[in-house]
C-alpha positions as CSV (number, residue, x, y, z in Angstrom):
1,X,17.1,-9.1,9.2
2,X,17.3,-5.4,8.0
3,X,17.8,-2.1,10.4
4,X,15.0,0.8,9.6
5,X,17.2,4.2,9.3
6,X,14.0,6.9,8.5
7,X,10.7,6.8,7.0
8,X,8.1,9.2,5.5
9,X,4.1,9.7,4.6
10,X,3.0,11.7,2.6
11,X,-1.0,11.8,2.4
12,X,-4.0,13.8,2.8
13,X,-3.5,14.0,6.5
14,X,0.1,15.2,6.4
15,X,3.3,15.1,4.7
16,X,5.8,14.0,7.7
17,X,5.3,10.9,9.9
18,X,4.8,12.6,12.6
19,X,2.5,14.8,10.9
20,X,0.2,11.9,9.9
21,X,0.8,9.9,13.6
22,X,-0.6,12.7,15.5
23,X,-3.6,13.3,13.1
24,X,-4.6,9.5,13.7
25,X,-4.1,9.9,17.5
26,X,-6.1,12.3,17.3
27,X,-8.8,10.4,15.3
28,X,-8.3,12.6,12.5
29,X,-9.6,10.7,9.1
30,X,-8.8,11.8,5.6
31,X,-11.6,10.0,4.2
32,X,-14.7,12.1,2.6
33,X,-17.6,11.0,0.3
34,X,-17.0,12.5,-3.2
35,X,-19.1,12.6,-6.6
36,X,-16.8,13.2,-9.3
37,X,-14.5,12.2,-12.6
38,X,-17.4,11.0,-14.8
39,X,-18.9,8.1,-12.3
40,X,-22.5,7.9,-12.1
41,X,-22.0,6.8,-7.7
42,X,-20.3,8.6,-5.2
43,X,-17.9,7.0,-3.3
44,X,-16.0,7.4,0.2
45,X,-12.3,8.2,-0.7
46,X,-9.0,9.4,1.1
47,X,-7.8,11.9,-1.4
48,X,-5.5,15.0,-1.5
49,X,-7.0,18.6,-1.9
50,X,-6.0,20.8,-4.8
51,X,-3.9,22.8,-2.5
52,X,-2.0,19.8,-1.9
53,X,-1.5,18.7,-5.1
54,X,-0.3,22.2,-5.7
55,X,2.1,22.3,-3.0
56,X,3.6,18.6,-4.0
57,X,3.9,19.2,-7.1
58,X,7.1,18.7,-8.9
59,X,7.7,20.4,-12.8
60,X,8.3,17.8,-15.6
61,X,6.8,14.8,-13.7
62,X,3.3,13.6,-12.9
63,X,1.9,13.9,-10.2
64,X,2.3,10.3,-9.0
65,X,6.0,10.6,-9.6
66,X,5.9,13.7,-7.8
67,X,4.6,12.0,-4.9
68,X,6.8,9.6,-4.2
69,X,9.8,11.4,-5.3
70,X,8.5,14.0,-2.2
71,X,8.3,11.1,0.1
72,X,11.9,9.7,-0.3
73,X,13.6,13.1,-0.3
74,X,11.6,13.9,3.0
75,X,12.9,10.6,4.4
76,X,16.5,11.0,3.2
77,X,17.1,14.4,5.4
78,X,16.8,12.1,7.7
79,X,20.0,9.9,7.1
80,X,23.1,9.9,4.9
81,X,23.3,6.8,2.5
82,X,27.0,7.8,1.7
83,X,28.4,8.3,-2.0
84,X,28.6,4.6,-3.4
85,X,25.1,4.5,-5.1
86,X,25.6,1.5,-7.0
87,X,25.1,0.0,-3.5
88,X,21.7,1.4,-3.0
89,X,18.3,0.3,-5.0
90,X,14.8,1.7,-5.4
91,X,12.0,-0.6,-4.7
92,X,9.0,0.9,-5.9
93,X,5.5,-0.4,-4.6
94,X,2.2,0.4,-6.4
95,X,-1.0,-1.1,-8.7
96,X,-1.6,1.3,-11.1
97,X,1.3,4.1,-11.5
98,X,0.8,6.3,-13.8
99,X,-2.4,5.2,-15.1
100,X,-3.6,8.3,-16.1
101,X,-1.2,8.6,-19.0
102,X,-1.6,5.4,-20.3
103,X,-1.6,5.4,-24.4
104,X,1.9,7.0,-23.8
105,X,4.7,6.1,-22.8
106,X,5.0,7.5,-19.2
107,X,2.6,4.8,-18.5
108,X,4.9,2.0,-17.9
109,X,5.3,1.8,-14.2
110,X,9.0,0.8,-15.4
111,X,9.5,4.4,-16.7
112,X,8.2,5.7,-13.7
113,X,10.5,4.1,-11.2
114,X,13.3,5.0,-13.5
115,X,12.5,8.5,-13.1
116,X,12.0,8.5,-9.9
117,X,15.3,7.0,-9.0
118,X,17.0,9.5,-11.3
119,X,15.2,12.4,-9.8
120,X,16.5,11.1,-6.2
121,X,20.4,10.2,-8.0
122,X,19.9,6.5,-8.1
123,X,22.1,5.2,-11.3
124,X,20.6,1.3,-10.0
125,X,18.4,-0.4,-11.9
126,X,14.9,0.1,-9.7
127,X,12.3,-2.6,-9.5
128,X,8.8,-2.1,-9.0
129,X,6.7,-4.7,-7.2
130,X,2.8,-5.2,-8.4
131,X,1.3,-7.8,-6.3
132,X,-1.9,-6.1,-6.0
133,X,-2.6,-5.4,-2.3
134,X,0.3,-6.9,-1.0
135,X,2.6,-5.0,-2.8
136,X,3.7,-2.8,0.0
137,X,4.8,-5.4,2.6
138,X,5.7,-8.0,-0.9
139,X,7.9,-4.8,-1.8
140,X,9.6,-4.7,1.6
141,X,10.5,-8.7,1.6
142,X,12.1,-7.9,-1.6
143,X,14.1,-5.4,0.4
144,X,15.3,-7.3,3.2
145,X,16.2,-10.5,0.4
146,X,18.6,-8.3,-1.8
147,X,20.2,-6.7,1.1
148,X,20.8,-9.9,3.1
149,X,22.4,-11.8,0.2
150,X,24.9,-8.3,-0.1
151,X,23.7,-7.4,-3.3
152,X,23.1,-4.2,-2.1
153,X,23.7,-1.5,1.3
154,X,20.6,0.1,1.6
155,X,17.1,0.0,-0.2
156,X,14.6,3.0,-0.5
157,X,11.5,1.3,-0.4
158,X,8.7,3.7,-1.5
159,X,4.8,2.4,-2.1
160,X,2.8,5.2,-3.8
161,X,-1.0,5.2,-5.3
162,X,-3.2,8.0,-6.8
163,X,-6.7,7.6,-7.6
164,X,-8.1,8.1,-10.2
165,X,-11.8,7.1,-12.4
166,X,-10.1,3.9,-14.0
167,X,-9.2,2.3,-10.3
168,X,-12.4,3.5,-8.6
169,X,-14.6,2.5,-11.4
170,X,-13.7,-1.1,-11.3
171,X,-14.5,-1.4,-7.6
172,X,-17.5,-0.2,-8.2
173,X,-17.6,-2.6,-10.9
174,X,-17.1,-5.1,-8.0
175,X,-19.6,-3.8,-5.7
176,X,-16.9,-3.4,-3.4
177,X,-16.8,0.6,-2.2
178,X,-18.4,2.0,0.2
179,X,-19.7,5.0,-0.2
180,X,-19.6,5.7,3.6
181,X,-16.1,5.7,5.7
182,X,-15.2,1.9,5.6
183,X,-15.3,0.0,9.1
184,X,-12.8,-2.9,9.2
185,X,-14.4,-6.1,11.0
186,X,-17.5,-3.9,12.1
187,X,-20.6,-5.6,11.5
188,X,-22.1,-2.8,9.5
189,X,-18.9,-3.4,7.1
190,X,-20.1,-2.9,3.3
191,X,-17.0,-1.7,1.5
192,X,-13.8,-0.4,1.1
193,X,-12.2,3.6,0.3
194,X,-10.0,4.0,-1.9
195,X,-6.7,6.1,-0.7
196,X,-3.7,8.2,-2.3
197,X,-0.9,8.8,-0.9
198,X,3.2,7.6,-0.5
199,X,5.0,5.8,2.4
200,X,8.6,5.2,2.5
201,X,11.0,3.2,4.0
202,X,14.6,3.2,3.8
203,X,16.5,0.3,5.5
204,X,20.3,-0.8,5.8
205,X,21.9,-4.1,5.7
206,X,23.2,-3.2,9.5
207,X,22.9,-0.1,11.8
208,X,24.8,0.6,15.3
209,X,21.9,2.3,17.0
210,X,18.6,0.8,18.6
211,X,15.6,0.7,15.9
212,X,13.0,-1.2,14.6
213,X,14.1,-4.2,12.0
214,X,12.8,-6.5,9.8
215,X,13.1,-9.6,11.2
216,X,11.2,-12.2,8.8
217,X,8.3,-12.3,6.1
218,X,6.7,-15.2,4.1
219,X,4.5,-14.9,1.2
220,X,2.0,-17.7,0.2
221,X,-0.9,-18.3,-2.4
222,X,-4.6,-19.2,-1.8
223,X,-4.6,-21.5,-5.0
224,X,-8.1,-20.8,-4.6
225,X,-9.4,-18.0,-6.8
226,X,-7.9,-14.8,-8.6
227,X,-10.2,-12.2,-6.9
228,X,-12.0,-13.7,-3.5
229,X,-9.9,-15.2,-0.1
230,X,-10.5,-18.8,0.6
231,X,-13.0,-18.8,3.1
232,X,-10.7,-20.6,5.6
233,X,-7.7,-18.3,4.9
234,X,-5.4,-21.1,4.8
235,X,-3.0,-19.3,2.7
236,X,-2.6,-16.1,5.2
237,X,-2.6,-19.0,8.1
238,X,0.3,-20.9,6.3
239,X,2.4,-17.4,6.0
240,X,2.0,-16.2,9.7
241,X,2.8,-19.7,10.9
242,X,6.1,-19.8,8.4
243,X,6.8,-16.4,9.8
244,X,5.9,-17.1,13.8
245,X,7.2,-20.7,13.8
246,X,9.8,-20.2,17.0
247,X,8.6,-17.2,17.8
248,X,7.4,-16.2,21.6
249,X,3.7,-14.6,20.2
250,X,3.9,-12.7,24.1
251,X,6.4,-10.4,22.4
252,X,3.9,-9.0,20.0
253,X,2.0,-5.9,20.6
254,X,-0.5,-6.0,17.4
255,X,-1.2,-7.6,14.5
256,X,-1.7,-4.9,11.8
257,X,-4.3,-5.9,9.8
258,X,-5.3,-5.5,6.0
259,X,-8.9,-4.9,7.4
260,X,-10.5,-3.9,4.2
261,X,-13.8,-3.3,5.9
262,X,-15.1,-5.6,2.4
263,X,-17.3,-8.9,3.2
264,X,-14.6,-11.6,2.5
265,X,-11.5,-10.6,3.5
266,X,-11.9,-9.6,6.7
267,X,-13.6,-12.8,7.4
268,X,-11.2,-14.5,6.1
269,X,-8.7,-12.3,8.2
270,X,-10.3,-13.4,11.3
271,X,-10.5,-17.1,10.5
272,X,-6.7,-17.1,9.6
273,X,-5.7,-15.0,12.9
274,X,-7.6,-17.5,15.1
275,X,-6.4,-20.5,12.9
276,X,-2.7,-19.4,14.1
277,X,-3.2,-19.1,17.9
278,X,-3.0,-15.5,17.6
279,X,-6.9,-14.6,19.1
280,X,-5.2,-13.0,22.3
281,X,-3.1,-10.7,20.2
282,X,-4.5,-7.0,19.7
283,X,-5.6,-5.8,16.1
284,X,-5.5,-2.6,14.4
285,X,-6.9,-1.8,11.3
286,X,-5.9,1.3,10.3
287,X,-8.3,1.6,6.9
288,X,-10.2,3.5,8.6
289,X,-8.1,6.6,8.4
290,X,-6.6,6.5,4.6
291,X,-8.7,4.2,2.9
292,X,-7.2,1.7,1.2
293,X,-4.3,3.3,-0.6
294,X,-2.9,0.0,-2.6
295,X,0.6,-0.3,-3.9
296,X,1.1,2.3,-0.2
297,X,-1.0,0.4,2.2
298,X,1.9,-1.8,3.3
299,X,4.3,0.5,3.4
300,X,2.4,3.5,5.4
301,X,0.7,0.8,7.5
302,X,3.9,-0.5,8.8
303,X,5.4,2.9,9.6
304,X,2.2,3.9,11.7
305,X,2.8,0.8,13.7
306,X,6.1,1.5,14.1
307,X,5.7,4.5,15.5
308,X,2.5,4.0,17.7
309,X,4.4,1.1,19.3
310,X,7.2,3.4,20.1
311,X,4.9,5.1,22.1
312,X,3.4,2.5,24.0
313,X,-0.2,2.3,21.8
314,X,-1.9,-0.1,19.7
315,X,-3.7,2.3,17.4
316,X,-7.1,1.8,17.3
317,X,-9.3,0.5,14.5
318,X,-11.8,3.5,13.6
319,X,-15.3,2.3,12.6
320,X,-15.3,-0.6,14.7
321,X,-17.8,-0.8,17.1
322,X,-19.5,-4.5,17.1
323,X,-17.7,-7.5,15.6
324,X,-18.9,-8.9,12.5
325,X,-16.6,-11.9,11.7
326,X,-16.7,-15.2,13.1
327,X,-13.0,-16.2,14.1
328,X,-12.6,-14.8,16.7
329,X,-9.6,-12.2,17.3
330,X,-9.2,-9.2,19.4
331,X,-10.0,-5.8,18.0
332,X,-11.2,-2.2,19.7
333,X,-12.4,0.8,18.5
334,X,-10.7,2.8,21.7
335,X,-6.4,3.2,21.6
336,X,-4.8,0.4,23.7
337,X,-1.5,0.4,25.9
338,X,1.3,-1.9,25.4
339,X,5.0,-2.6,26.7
340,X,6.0,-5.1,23.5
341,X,8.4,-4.2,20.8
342,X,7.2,-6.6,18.3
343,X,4.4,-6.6,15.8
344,X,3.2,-8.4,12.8
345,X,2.0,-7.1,9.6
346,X,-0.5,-9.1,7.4
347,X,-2.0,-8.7,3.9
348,X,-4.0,-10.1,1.7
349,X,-4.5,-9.2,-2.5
350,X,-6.1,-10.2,-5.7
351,X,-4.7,-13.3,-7.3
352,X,-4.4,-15.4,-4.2
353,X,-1.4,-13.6,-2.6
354,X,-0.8,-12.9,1.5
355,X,1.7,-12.0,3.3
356,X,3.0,-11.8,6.7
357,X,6.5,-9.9,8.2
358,X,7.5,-10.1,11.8
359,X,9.0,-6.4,12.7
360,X,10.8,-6.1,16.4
361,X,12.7,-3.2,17.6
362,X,16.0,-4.7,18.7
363,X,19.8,-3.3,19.9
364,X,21.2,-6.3,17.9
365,X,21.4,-5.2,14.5
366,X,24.1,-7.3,13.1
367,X,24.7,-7.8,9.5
368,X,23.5,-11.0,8.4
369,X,23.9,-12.3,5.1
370,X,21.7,-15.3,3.9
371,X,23.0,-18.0,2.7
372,X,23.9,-19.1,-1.0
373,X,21.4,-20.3,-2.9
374,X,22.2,-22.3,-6.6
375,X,19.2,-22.7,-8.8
376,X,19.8,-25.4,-12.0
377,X,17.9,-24.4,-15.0
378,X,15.8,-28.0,-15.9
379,X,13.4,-26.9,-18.0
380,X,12.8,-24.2,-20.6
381,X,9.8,-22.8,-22.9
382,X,10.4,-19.9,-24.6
383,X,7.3,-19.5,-27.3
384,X,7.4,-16.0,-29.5
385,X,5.2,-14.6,-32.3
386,X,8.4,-14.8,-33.9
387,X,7.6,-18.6,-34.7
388,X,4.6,-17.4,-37.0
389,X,1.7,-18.6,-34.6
390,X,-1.0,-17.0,-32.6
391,X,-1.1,-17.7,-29.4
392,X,-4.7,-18.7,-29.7
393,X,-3.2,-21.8,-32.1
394,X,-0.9,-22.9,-29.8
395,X,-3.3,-23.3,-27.0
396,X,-5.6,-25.3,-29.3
397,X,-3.0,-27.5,-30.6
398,X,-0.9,-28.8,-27.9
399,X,-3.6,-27.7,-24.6
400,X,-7.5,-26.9,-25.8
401,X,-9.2,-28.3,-22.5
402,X,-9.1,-25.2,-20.1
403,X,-12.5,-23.1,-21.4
404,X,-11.2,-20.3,-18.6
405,X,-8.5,-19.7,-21.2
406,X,-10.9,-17.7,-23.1
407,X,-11.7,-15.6,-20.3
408,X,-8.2,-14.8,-19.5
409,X,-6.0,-11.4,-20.6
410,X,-3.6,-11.7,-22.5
411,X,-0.8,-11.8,-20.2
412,X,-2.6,-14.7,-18.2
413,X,-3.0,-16.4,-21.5
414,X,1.0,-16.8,-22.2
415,X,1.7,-17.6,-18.8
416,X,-0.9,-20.4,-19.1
417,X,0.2,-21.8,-22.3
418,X,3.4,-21.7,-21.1
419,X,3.6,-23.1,-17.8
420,X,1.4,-25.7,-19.5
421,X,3.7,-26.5,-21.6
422,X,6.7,-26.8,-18.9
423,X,4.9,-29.4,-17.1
424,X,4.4,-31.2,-20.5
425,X,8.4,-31.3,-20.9
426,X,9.1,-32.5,-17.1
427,X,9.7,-36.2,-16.3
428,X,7.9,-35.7,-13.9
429,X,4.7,-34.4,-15.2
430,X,3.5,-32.2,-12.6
431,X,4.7,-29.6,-10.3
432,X,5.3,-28.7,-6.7
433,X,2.7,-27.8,-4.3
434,X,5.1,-25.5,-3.2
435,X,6.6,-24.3,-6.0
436,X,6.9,-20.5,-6.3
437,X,5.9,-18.5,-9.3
438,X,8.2,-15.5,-10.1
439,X,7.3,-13.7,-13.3
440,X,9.1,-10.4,-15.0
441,X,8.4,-8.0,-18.1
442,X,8.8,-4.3,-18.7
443,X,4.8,-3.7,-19.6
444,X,3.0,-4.3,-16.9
445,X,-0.6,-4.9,-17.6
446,X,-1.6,-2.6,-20.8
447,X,-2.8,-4.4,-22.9
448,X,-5.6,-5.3,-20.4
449,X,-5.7,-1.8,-19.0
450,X,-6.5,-0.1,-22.6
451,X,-9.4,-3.0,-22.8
452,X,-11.0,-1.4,-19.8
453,X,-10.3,1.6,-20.1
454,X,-12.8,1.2,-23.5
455,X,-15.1,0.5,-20.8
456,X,-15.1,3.5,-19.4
457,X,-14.1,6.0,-21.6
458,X,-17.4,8.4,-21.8
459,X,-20.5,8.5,-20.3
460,X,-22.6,7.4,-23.4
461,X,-20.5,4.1,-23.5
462,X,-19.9,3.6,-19.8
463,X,-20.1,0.1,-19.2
464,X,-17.0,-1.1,-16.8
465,X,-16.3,-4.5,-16.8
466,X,-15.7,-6.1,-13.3
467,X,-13.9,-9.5,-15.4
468,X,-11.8,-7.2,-17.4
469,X,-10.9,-5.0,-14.5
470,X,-9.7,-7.7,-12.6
471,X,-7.0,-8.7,-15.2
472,X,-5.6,-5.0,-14.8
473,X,-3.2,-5.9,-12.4
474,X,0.0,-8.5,-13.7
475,X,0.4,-10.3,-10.8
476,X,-3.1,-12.4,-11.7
477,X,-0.8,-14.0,-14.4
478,X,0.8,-15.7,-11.3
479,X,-2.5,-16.3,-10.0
480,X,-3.7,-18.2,-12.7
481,X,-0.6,-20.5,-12.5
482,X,-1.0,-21.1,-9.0
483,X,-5.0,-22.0,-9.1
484,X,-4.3,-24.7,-12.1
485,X,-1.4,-26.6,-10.8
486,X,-2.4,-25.9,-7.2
487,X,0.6,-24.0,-6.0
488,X,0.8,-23.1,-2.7
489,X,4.0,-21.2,-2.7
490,X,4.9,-17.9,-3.5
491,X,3.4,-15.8,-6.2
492,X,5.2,-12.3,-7.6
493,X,5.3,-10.6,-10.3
494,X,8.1,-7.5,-11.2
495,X,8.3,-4.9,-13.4
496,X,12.1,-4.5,-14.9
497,X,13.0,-0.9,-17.2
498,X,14.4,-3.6,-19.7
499,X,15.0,-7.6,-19.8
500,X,18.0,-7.9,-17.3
501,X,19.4,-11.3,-17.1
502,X,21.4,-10.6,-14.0
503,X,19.3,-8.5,-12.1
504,X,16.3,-11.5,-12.6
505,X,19.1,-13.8,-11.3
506,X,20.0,-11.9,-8.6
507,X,16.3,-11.6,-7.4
508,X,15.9,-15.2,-7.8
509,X,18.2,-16.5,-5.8
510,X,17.9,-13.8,-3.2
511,X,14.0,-14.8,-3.0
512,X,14.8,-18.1,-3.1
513,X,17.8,-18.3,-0.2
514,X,15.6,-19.6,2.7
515,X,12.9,-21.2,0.4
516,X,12.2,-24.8,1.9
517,X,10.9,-25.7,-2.5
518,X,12.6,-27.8,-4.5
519,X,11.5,-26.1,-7.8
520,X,10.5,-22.1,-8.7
521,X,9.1,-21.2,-12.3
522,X,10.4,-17.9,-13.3
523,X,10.7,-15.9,-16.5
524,X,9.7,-12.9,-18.8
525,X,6.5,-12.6,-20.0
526,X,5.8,-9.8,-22.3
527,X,2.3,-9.7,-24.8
528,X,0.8,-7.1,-26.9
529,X,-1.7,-9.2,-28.4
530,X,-2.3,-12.7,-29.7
531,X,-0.4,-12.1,-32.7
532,X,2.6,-10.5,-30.9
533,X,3.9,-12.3,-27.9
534,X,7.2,-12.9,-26.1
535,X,7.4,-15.8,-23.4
536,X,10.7,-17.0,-22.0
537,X,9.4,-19.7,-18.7
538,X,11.9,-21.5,-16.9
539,X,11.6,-24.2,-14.1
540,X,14.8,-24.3,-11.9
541,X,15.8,-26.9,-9.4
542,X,16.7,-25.5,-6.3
543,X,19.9,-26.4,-4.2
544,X,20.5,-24.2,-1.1
């Protein structure tokens, strides 16, 4: 459990908290259809005006790094974190980054964070979370896990996300925008909007004052497919029940929903909310405002709820007039009055991942500290270009019967080959169900970004790939994995400045301090291309 001490957003619709709360009371929406940046549809989108951009910007960074540095200086007027600052870390949430300057080297999300922290007087290491959709809330977990096991006072959690032609193009790709304002779990659903903006959160290991906590979060995988829900939602149902087992539901005011307003997920949404006894409870879907604003969503969606149930409101779910699902929940297009201090948080994200967090305004914020968790290295792979192979060989000497292995990335590739291989050298011979899969490196996803952004490049030769697109984001590597060897557990994937042996560690057992596995796979993955690889996969036994 981790005390909130302030928060910010920063979108279209304002750049305070309160700013944004009262625009959405009063059923203020950011979202307009646009026609722009090369694409041959238009598209619904939350984005921010010129003027904005003007007024956020920051000289010598871009203008996502701009963003977010705004956000967490707006939120830290609003506390002092004291003068230790090797006690404090940056948790940065987001898909993309910096994606507009990929070819150089202000692309890695990596340098980003590290700028950002710098620009805020962090001298931590920061870590950046891309779990696709989840990131946000994934991002927080990560908080209350580091601060719990004292590795850390206080953590500025941040999600940011600016649009841009590469991100919107690929959902187009998909079929999956709208080019209408989205409606979460209306029957006239057909899309989703995409959304910029930045959301942060800073929270501390204690506090002696009244305020909202984080009081517990589980993460688990679909092993079902890297881009579509299983129908039944059983891996969203297996993370609210982790997360509610013990819990009085009666004490919960909402349940925030990811509410996409896209075909599967929020039928799958529905299915997993009625699947945990949780029909009674009030939704909000708050898409409908901000669009979908990615590696933010979790982050700016929290806040909101936060603040509406301070005052007594579940917010209401704009667009939503008739339901369209068929499990059955509880969800209104008119603001609704509650006297709870609880509320759950759900998402759902490419490559199988969902995640639920229980948040409860409380008076006892006692420190807590997890207990200690010892993970025994028992197996290792480490495979390299180094050795004089391609990666490509390998697979068809010691694997060759997987044909998806030919329509993976790069990235996916390695992890496959060598998680493969793991299970090859473990008596055993197979894996846990509920094994977690916990990768690293420092370069995100570029080699499979510069593949599509060949796609899209100009308008003689624009042809975006909806299969290539999907590999942009590294947290499918984990996905991969997890469909194979059907793993159920937790799937995430950070990006490090550099290979840090201790901070990896750190996160590990931190992540791994309440985990009811036996096993976790873990390691750096790092690939430029078949001929230049680095993989470094271990499977640790756990002993809490």
């Amino acid at each position: 459990m981790i005390s909130v001490l302030s928060t910010n957003i920063t979108s279209p619709l304002g750049f305070t908290t309160e700013e944004n709360y009262q625009a959405v009371l009063s059923g203020a929406s950011a979202l307009k259809r646009h026609k722009g940046w090369g694409l041959p549809e238009p598209f619904a989108a939350s984005l921010f005006s010129e003027e904005q951009k003007d007024e956020l910007a920051i000289e010598g960074y871009t203008f996502f790094e701009a963003l977010a540095i705004r956000s967490i200086r707006k939120a830290l007027t609003y506390t002092s974190l004291g003068n230790d600052f090797s006690r404090i870390v940056l948790i940065l949430s987001t898909t993309k980054g910096n994606i507009e300057a990929l070819g150089e080297e202000l692309y890695y999300p990596s340098k980003a964070a590290q700028r950002i922290a710098e620009a805020v007087g962090l001298t931590t290491n920061p870590i950046v979370v891309c779990n696709a959709c989840v990131s946000g809330l994934s991002a927080q977990l990560l908080a209350d896990r580091l601060l719990s096991a004292n590795l850390y006072d206080y953590a500025i959690v941040v999600g940011a996300e600016v649009q841009s032609k590469f991100i919107v193009s690929g959902f187009q790709a998909l079929k999956a925008v709208s080019e209408e304002p989205c409606r979460p779990f209306d029957i006239e659903r057909n899309g989703l909007n995409p959304g910029e903006g930045a959301a942060t959160i800073i929270f501390a290991r204690t506090s002696d004052k009244e305020g909202w906590c984080l009081m517990d979060g589980a993460t688990c995988n679909d092993a079902f497919h890297i881009i579509s829900p299983s129908p039944q939602g059983e891996g969203l149902t297996a993370a609210i029940n982790t997360v509610m087992e013990g819990q009085d539901k009666s004490r919960l005011a909402t349940v925030c929903v990811h509410g996409t307003a896209t075909l599967y997920n929020d039928q799958m949404e529905s299915k997993a909310i009625e699947q945990a006894n949780l029909s009674d409870i009030p939704l909000s879907a708050l898409k409908g405002y901000y669009g979908h604003t990615m590696g933010a969503a979790g982050v700016l969606e929290t806040i909101l709820t936060m603040r509406a149930t301070d005052d007594g409101l579940v917010l209401p779910s704009k667009g939503f007039t008739e339901p369209g699902i068929s499990g059955k929940v509880s969800i209104s297009g008119e603001p609704q009055p509650t006297d709870k201090t609880a509320f759950l948080k759900i998402m759902s994200g490419f490559g199988g991942c969902n995640v639920a967090a229980l948040f409860e305004k409380t008076t006892d914020n006692r420190q807590q500290t997890t207990g200690k968790t010892t993970l025994i290295k028992a197996h290792t792979i480490r495979i390299s270009s180094d050795d004089g192979q391609t990666l490509t060989d390998i697979y068809k000497q010691q694997i060759g019967n997987y044909p998806k292995f030919y329509k993976m990335d790069i990235l996916s590739r390695l992890a496959f080959v060598a998680t493969e291989l793991l299970k090859k050298v473990s008596p055993r011979g197979d894996l846990e169900g509920a094994s977690p899969v916990i990768l690293f490196n420092h370069s995100s996803s570029v080699v499979a970004d510069r593949v599509y952004f060949d796609t899209i490049r100009d308008a003689e030769n624009f042809f975006p790939s909806p299969s290539v697109f999907v590999y942009t984001l590294p947290n499918i590597t984990t996905g991969e994995v997890a469909i194979r060897h059907h793993l159920c557990g937790e799937t995430s994937f950070y990006i490090l400045p550099k290979k840090d042996e201790t901070l990896i560690q750190q996160i590990l057992e931190a992540t791994l301090s309440c985990s009811k596995a036996r096993s976790v796979i873990s390691g750096w993955i790092d690939a430029e291309s078949d001929t230049s690889f680095e993989c470094d996969l271990s499977m640790y036994n756990i002993i809490s």
